[in-house]
N, CA, C and O atoms as a DFTB+ gen file, in Angstrom:
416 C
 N C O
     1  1      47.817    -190.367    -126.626
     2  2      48.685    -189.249    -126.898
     3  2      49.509    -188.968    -125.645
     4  3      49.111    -189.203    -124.504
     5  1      50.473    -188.542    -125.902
     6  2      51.785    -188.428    -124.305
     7  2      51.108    -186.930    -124.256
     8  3      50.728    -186.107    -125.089
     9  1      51.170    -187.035    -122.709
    10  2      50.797    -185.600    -122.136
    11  2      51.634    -184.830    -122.632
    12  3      51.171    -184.025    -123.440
    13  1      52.590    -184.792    -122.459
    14  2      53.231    -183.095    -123.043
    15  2      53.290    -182.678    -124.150
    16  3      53.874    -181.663    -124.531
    17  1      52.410    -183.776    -125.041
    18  2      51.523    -182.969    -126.858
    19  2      50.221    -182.049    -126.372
    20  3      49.707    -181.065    -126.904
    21  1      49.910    -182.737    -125.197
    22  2      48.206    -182.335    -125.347
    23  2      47.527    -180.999    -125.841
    24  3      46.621    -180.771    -126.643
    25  1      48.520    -180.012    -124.848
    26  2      48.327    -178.726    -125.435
    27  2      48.531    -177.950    -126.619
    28  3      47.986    -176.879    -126.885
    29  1      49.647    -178.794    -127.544
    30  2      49.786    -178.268    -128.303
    31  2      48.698    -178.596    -129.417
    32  3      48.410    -177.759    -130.273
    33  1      48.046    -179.987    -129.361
    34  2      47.769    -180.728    -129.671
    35  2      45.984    -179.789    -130.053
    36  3      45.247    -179.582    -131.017
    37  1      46.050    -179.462    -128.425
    38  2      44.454    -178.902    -128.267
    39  2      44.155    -177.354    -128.872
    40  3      43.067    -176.830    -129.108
    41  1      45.451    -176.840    -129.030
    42  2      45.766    -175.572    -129.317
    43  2      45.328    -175.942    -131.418
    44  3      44.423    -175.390    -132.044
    45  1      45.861    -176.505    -131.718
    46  2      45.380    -176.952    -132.734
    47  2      43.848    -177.186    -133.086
    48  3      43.207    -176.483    -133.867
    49  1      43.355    -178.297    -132.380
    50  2      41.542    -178.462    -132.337
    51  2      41.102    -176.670    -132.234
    52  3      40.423    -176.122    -133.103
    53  1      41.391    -176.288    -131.578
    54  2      41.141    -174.933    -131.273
    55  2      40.835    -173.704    -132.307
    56  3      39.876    -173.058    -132.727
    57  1      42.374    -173.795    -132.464
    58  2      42.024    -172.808    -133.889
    59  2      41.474    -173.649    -135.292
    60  3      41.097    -172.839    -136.139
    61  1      41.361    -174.856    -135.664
    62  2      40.506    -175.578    -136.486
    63  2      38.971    -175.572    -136.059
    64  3      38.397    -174.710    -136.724
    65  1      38.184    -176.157    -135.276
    66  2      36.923    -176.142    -134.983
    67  2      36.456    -175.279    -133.614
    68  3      35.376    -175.586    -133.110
    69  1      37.227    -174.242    -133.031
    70  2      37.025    -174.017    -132.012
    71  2      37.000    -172.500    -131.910
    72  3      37.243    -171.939    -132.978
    73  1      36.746    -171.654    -130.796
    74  2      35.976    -170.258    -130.608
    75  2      36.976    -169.625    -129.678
    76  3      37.529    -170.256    -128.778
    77  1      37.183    -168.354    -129.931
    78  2      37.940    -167.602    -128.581
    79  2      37.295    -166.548    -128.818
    80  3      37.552    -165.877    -129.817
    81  1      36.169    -166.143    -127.793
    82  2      35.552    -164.409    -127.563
    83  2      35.507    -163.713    -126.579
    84  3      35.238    -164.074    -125.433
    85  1      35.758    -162.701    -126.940
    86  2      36.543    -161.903    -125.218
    87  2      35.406    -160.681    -125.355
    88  3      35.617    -159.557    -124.899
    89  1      34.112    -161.074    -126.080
    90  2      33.045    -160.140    -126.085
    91  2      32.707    -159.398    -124.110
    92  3      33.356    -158.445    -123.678
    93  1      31.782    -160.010    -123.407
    94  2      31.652    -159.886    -122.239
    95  2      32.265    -160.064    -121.437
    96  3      32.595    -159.275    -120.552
    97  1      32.650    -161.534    -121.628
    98  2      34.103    -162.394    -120.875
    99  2      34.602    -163.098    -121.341
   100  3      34.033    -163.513    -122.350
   101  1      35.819    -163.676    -121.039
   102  2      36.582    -164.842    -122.130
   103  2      35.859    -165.788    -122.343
   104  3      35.346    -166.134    -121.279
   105  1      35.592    -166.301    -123.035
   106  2      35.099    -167.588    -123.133
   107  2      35.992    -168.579    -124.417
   108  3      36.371    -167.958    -125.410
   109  1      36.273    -170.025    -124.335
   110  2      36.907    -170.310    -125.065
   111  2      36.155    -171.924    -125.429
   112  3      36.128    -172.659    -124.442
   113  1      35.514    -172.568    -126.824
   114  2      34.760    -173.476    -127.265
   115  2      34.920    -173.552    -128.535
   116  3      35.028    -172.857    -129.544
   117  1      34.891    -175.325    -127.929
   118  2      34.905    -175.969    -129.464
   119  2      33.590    -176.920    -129.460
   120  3      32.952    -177.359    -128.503
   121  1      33.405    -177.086    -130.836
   122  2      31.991    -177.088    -131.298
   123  2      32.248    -178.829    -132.029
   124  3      33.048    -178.756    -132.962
   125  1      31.783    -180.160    -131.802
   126  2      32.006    -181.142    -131.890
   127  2      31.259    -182.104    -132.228
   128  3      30.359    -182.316    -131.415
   129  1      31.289    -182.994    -133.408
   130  2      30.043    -184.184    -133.185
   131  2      30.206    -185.054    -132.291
   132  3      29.154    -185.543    -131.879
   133  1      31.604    -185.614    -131.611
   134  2      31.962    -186.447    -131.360
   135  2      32.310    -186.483    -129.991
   136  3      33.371    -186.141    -129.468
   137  1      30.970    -187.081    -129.318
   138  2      30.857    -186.183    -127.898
   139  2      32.495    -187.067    -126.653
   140  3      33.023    -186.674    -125.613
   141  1      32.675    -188.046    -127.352
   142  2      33.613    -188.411    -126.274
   143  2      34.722    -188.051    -126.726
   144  3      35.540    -188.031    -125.807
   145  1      35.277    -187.675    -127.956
   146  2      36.483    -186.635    -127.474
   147  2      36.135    -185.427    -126.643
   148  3      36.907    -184.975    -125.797
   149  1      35.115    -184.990    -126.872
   150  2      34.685    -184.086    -126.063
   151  2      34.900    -184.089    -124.107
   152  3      35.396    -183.370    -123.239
   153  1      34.348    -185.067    -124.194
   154  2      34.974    -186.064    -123.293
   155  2      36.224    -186.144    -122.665
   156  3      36.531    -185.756    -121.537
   157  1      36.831    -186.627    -123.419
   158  2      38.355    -186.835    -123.150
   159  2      39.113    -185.364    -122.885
   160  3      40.008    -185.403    -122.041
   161  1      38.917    -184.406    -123.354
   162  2      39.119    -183.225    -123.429
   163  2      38.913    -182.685    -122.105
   164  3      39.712    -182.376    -121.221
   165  1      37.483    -182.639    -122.184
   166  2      37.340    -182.309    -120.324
   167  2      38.040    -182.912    -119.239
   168  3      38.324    -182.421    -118.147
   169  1      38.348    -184.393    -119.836
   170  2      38.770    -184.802    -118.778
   171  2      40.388    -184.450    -118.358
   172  3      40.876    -184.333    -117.234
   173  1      41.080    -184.317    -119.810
   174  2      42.175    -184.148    -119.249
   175  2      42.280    -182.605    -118.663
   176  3      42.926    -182.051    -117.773
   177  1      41.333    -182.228    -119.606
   178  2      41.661    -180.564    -118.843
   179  2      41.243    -180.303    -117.024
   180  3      41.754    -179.400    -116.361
   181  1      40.496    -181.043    -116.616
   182  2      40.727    -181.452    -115.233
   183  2      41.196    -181.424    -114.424
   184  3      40.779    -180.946    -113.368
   185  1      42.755    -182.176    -114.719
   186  2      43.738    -182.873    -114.424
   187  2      44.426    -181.777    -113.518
   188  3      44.879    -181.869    -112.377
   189  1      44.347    -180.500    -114.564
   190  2      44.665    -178.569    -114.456
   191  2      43.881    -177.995    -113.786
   192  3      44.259    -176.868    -113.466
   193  1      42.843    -178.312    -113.391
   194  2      41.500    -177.713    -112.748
   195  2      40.890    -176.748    -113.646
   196  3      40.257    -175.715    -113.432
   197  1      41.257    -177.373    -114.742
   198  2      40.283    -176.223    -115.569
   199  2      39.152    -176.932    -115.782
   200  3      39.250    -178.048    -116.293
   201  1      37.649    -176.303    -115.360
   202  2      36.528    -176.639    -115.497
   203  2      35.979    -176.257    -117.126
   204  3      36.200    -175.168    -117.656
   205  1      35.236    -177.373    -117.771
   206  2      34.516    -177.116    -118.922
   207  2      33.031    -177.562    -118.633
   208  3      32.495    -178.205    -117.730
   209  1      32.585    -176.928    -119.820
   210  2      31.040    -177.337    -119.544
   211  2      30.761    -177.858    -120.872
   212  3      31.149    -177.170    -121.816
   213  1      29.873    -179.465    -121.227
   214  2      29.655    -179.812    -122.544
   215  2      28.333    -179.872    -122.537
   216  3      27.881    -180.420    -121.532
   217  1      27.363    -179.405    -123.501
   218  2      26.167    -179.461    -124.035
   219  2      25.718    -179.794    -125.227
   220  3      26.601    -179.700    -126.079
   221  1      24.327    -180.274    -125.775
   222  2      24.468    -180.855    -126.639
   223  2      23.745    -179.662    -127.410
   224  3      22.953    -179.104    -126.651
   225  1      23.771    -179.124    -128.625
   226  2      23.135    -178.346    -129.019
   227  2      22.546    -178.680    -130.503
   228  3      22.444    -177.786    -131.344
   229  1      22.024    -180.528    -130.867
   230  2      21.234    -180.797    -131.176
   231  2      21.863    -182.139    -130.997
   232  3      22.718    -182.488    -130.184
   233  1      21.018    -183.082    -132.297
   234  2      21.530    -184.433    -131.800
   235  2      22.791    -184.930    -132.635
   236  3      22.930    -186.117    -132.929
   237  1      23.380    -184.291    -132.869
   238  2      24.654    -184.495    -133.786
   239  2      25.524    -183.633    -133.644
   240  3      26.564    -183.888    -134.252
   241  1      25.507    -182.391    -132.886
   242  2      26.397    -181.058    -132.238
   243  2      26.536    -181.391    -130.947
   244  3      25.713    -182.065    -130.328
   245  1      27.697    -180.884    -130.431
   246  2      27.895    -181.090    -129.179
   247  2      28.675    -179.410    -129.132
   248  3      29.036    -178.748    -130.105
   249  1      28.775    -179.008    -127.520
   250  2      29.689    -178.071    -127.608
   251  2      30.503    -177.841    -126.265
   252  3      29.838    -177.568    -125.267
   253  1      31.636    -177.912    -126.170
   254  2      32.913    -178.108    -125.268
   255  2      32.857    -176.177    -124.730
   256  3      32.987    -175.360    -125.641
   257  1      32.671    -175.667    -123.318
   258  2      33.261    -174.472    -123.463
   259  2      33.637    -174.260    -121.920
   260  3      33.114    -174.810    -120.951
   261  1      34.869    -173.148    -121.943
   262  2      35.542    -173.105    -120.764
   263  2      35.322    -171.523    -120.899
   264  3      35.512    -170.922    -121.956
   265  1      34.834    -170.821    -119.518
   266  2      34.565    -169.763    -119.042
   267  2      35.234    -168.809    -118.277
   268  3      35.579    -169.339    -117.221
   269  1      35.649    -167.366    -118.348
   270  2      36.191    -166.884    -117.477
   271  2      37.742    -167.119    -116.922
   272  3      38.782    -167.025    -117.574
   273  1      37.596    -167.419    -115.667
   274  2      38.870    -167.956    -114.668
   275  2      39.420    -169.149    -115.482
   276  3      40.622    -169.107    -115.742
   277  1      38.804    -170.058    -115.858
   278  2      38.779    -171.534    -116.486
   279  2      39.236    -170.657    -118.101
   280  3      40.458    -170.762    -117.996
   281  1      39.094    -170.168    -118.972
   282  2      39.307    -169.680    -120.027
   283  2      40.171    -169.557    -120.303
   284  3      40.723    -169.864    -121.360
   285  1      40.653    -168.905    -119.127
   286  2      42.189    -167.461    -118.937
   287  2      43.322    -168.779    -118.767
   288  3      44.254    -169.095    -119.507
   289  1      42.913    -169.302    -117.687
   290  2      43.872    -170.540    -117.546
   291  2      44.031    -171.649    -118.784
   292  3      45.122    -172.218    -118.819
   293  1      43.190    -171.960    -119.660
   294  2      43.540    -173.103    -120.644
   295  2      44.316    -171.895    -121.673
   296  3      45.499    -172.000    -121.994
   297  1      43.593    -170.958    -122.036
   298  2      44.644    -170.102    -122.994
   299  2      45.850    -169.778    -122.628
   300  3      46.722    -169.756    -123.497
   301  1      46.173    -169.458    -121.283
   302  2      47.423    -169.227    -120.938
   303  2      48.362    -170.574    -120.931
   304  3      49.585    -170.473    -121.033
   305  1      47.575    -172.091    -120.778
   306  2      48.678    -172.902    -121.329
   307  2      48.935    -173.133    -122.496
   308  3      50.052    -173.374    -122.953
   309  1      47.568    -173.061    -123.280
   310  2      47.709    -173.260    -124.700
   311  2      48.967    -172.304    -125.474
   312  3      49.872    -172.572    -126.265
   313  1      48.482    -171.031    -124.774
   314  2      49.970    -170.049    -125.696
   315  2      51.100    -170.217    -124.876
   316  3      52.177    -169.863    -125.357
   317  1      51.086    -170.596    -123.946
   318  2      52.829    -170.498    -122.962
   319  2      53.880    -170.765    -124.446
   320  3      54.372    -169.899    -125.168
   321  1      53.980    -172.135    -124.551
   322  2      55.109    -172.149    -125.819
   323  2      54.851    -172.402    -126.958
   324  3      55.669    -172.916    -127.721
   325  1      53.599    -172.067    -127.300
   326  2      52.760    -172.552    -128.836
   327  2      54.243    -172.053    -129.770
   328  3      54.879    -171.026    -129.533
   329  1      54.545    -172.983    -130.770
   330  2      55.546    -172.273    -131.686
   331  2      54.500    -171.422    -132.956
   332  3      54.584    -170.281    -133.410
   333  1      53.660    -172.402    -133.213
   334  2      52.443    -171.998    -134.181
   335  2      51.039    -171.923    -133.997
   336  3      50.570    -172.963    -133.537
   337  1      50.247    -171.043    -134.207
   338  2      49.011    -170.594    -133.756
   339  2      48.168    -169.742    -134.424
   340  3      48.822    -168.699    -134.443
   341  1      47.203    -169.541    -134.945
   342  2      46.512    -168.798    -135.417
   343  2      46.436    -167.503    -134.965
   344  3      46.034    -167.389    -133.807
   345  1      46.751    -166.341    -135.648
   346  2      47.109    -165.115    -134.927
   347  2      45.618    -163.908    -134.611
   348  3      45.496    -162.912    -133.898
   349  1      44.678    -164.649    -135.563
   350  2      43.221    -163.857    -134.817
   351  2      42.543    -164.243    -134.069
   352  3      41.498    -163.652    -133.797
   353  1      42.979    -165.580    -133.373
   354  2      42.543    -166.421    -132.303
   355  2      43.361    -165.651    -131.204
   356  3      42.701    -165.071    -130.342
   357  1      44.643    -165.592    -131.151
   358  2      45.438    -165.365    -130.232
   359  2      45.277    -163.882    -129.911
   360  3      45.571    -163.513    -128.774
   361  1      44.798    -162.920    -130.884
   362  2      44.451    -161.441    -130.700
   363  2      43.301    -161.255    -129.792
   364  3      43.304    -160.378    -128.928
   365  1      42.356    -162.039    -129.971
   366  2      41.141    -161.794    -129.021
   367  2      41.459    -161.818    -127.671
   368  3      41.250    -160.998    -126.776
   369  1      42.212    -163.323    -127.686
   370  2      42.878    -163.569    -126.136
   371  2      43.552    -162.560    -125.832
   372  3      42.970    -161.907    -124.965
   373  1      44.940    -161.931    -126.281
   374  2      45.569    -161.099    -125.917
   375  2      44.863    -159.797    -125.950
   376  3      45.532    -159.081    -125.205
   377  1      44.007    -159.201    -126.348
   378  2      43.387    -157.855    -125.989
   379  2      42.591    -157.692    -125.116
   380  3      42.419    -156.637    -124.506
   381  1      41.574    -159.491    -124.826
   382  2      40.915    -159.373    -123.226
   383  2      41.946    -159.381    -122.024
   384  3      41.861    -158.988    -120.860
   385  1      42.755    -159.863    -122.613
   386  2      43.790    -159.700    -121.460
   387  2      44.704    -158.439    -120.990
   388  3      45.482    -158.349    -120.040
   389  1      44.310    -157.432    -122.059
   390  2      44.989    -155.996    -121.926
   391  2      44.026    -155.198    -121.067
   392  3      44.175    -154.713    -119.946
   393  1      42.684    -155.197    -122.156
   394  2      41.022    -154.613    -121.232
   395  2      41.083    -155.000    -120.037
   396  3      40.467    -154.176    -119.359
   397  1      41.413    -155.653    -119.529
   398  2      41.097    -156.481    -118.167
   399  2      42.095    -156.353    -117.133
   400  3      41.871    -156.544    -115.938
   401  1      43.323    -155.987    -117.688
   402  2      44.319    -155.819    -116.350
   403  2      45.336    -157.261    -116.323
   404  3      46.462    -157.314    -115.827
   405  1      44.600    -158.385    -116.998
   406  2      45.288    -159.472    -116.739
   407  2      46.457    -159.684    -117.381
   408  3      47.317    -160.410    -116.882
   409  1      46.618    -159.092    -118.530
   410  2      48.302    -159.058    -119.753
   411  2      49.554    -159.031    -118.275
   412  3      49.426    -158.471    -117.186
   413  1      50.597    -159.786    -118.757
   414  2      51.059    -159.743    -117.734
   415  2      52.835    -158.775    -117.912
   416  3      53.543    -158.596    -116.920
C-alpha cells in the first residue's frame, strides 16, 4: 500500500474492527486474528513514533492498542483530513480532547 493511503486506510480498520475510549484515558484498539497485520500496523505506526502494544488475548484474538500520548497522536493523524469517518468514533476522540484541555 503507498504511504499516503495508510491513514486513511487505518482510519477505516478502525472504525470497522477497532475501539476509541476516552473513559480514564484515550486509548485507541483494534481487536484482530491476524497477528501480522497487526504487525505491520505497529510497524508502520513507528515510523511516527507512535508506540503500540500487541497482546494475544487467546489463541485466535490478538489485540493492537495505542495509549495516551501515543493515542492522541495516531487520532490526530487519522482525523487531520479524513473526508469520511464514523461520527461516534470521532465524538469520543473529540470530547477527550475538550475534558482534557487538548481540543485545539
Amino acid at each position: 500500500m503507498e504511504e499516503k493511503y495508510f491513514f486513511n486506510f487505518l482510519l477505516g480498520v478502525i472504525d470497522g474492527d477497532g475501539y476509541i475510549s476516552g473513559e480514564d484515558y484515550l486509548t485507541v484498539g483494534i481487536v484482530n486474528s491476524n497477528l501480522k497485520f497487526l504487525k505491520y500496523v505497529q510497524e508502520s505506526l513507528s515510523k511516527y513514533d507512535i508506540k503500540t502494544h500487541i497482546h494475544a488475548e487467546d489463541k485466535w484474538k490478538y489485540r493492537l492498542t495505542a495509549v495516551g500520548e501515543n493515542a492522541d497522536a495516531l487520532l490526530s493523524k487519522l482525523y487531520k483530513s479524513a473526508p469520511v469517518y464514523l461520527r461516534r468514533k470521532y465524538v469520543i476522540y473529540k470530547q477527550y480532547t475538550i475534558n482534557t484541555g487538548l481540543a485545539n
